[in-house]
C-alpha positions as CSV (number, residue, x, y, z in Angstrom):
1,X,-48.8,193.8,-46.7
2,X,-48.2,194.6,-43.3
3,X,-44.6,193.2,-42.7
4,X,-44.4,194.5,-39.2
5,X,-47.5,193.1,-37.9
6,X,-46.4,189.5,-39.7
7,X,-43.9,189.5,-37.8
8,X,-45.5,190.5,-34.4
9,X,-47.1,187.5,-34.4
10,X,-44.4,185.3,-36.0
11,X,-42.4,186.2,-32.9
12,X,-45.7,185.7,-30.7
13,X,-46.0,182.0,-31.9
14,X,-42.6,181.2,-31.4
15,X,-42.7,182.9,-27.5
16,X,-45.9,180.6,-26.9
17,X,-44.5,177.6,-28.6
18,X,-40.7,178.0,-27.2
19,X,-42.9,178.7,-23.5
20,X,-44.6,175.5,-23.9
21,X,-41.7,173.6,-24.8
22,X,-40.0,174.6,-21.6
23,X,-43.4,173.5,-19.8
24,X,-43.2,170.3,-21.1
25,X,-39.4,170.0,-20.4
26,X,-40.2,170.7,-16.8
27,X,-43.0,168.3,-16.3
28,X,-41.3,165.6,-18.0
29,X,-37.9,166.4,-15.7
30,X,-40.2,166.7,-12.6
31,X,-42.1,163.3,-13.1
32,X,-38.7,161.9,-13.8
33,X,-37.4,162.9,-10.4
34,X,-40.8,161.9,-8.6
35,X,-40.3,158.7,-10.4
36,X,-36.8,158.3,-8.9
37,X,-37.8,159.1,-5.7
38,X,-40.4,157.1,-5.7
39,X,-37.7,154.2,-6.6
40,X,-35.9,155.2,-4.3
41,X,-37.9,154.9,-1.1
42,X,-39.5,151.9,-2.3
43,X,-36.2,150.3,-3.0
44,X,-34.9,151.1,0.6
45,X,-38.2,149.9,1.8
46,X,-37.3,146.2,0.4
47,X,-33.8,146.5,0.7
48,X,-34.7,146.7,4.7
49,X,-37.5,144.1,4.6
50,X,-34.9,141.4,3.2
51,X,-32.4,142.2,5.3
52,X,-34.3,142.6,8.2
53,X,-36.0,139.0,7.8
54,X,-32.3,137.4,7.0
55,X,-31.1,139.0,10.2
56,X,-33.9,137.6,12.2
57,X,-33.7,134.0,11.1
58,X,-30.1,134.3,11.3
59,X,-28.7,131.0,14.0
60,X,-26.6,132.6,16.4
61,X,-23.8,131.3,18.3
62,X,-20.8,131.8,20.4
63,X,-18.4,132.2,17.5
64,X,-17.3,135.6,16.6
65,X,-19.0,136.4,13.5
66,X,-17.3,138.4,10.8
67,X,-18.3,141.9,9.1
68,X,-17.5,142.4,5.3
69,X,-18.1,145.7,3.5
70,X,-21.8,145.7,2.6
71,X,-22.6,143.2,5.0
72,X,-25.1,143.2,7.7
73,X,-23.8,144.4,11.2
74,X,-27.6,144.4,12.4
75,X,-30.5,146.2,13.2
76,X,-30.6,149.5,15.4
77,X,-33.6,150.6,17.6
78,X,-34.1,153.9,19.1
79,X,-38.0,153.2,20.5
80,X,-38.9,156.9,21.6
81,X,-38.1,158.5,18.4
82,X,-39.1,155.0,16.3
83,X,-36.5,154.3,14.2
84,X,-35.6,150.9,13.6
85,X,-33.3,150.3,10.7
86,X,-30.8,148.0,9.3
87,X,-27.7,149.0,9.7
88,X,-24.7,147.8,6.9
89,X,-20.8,147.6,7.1
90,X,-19.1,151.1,5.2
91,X,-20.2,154.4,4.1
92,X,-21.0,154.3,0.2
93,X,-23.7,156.1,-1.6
94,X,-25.4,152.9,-2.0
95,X,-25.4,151.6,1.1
96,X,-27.1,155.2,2.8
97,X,-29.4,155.4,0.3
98,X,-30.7,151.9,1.5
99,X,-29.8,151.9,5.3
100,X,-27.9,153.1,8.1
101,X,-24.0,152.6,7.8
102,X,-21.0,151.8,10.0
103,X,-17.9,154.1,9.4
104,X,-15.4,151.2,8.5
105,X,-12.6,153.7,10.3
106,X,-14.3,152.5,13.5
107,X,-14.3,149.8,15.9
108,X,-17.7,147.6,15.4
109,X,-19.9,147.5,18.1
110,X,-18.4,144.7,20.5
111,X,-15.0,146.1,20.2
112,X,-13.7,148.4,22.8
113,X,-13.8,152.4,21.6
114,X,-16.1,154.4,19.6
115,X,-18.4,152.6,17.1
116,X,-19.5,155.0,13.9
117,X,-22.9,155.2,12.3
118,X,-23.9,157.4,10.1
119,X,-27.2,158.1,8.3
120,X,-29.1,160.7,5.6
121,X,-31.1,163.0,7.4
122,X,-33.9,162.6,5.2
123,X,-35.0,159.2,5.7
124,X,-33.5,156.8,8.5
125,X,-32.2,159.4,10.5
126,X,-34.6,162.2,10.1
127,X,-36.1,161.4,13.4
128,X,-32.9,162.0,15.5
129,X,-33.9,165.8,15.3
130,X,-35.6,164.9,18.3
131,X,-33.5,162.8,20.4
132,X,-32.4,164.2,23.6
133,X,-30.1,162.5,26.5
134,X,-31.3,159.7,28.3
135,X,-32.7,158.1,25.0
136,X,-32.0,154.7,24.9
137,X,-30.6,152.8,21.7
138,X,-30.7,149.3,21.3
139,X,-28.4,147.4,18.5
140,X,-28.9,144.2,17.7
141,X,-25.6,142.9,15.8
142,X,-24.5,139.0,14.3
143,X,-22.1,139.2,17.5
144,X,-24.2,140.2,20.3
145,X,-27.1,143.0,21.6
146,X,-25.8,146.9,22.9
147,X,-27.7,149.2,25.2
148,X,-26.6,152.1,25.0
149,X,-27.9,155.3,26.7
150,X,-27.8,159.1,24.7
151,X,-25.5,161.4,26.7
152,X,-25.6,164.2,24.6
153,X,-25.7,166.1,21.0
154,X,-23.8,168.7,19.2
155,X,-23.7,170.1,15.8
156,X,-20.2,170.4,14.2
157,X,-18.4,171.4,10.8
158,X,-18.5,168.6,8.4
159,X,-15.1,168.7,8.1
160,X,-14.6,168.1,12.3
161,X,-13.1,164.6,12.1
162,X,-12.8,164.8,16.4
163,X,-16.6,163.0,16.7
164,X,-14.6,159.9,15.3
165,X,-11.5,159.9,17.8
166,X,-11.1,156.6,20.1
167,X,-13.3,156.3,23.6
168,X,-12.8,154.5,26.4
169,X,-15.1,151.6,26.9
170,X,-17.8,151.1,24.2
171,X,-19.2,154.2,22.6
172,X,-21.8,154.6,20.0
173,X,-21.4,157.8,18.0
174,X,-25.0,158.9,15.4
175,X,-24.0,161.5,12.4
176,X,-26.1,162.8,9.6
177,X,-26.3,166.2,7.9
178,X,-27.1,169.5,9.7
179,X,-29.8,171.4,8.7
180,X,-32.0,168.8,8.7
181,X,-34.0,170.9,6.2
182,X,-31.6,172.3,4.4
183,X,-31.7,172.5,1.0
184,X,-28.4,171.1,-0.7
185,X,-24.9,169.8,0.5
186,X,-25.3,170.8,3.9
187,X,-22.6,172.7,6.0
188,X,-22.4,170.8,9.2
189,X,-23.0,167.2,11.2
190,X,-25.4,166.4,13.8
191,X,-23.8,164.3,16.2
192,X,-25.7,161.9,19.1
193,X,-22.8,160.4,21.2
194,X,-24.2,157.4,23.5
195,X,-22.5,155.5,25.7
196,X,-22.9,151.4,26.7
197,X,-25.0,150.3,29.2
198,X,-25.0,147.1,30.7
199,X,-23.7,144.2,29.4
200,X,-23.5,142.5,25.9
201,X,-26.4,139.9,25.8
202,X,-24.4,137.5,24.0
203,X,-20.7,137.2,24.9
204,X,-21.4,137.5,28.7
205,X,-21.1,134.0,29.5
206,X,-18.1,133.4,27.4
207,X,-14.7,132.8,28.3
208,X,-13.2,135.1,26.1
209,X,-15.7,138.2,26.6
210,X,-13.6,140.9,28.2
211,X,-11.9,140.3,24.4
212,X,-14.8,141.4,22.3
């Protein structure tokens, strides 16, 4: 009996079957993650077709609305570039993985300094690669609609905490991960910092505006 060559092939059947193994590991762990991803844009998808609708048929009036975390703040629109998404009270995996959220640190919107947003750079704000100054943002909130107009961008460490610091007026400050197309936790932060433009549509008329 040839011993040698027995076992030749006994190794040669355990390389194929061990090799086809790890095939079907990696097809199974790769539909797995297409199947997540999958979930997760469709999830998002009806996360901000609720939301939207609820916002739209919302009865506005003259009363200062509140914000609680995971609430609706309102929907953002940046029509060159397209995006239109709903954007949420806080910063938790959750709420970026289904819309646009407001750094709670910040003032909201119709409070005087600079309002937060920040966004995943591969789905609501993947378009802002794009944006350039003079782009025009509108944001439609429970307590009032903001023009605002893009003065400029800059890409920072993630660790700079300085895009956050206080503004005169009413500022609206954009942030998502830089490379857009990087591969992993990225290094650094985009940053679009617009400024108001105009006046609020809602609170203009009301005694108390100069307040909000």
């Amino acid at each position: 009996m040839n011993l040698g060559g027995y076992a030749l092939k006994k190794d040669r059947r355990m390389s194929a079957l061990t090799l086809r193994g790890a095939c079907f590991f990696f097809l199974a762990a790769g539909i797995l993650a297409l199947g997540y991803a999958g979930y997760v844009v469709a999830d998002a998808h009806a996360y901000q077709a609720v939301e939207k609708s609820k916002f739209e048929n919302v009865s506005r009036s003259q009363v200062l609305q509140p914000v609680t975390e995971g609430g609706v703040i309102g929907e953002m629109d940046v029509p060159r570039l397209g995006i239109q998404t709903m954007v949420v009270q806080g910063d938790s995996a959750k709420i970026l993985r289904r819309a646009v959220g407001h750094m709670p640190e910040t003032p909201l919107p119709w409070e005087s300094g600079n309002a937060a947003l920040a966004g995943h750079r591969d789905s609501f704000f993947r378009p802002l690669r794009n944006i350039r100054a003079g782009d025009a943002i509108t944001f439609k909130t429970v307590n009032g609609d903001f023009q605002y107009e893009v003065e400029y961008t800059e890409v920072v460490p993630a660790s700079d905490v300085e895009v956050l610091d206080a503004s005169s007026g009413r500022t609206l400050t954009l942030i998502t991960c830089f490379p857009f197309y990087y591969v992993g936790s990225a290094p650094n932060r985009f940053v679009v910092r617009a400024r108001e433009v105009g006046s609020p549509a809602r609170f203009a008329e009301h005694p108390d505006a100069a307040s909000f």
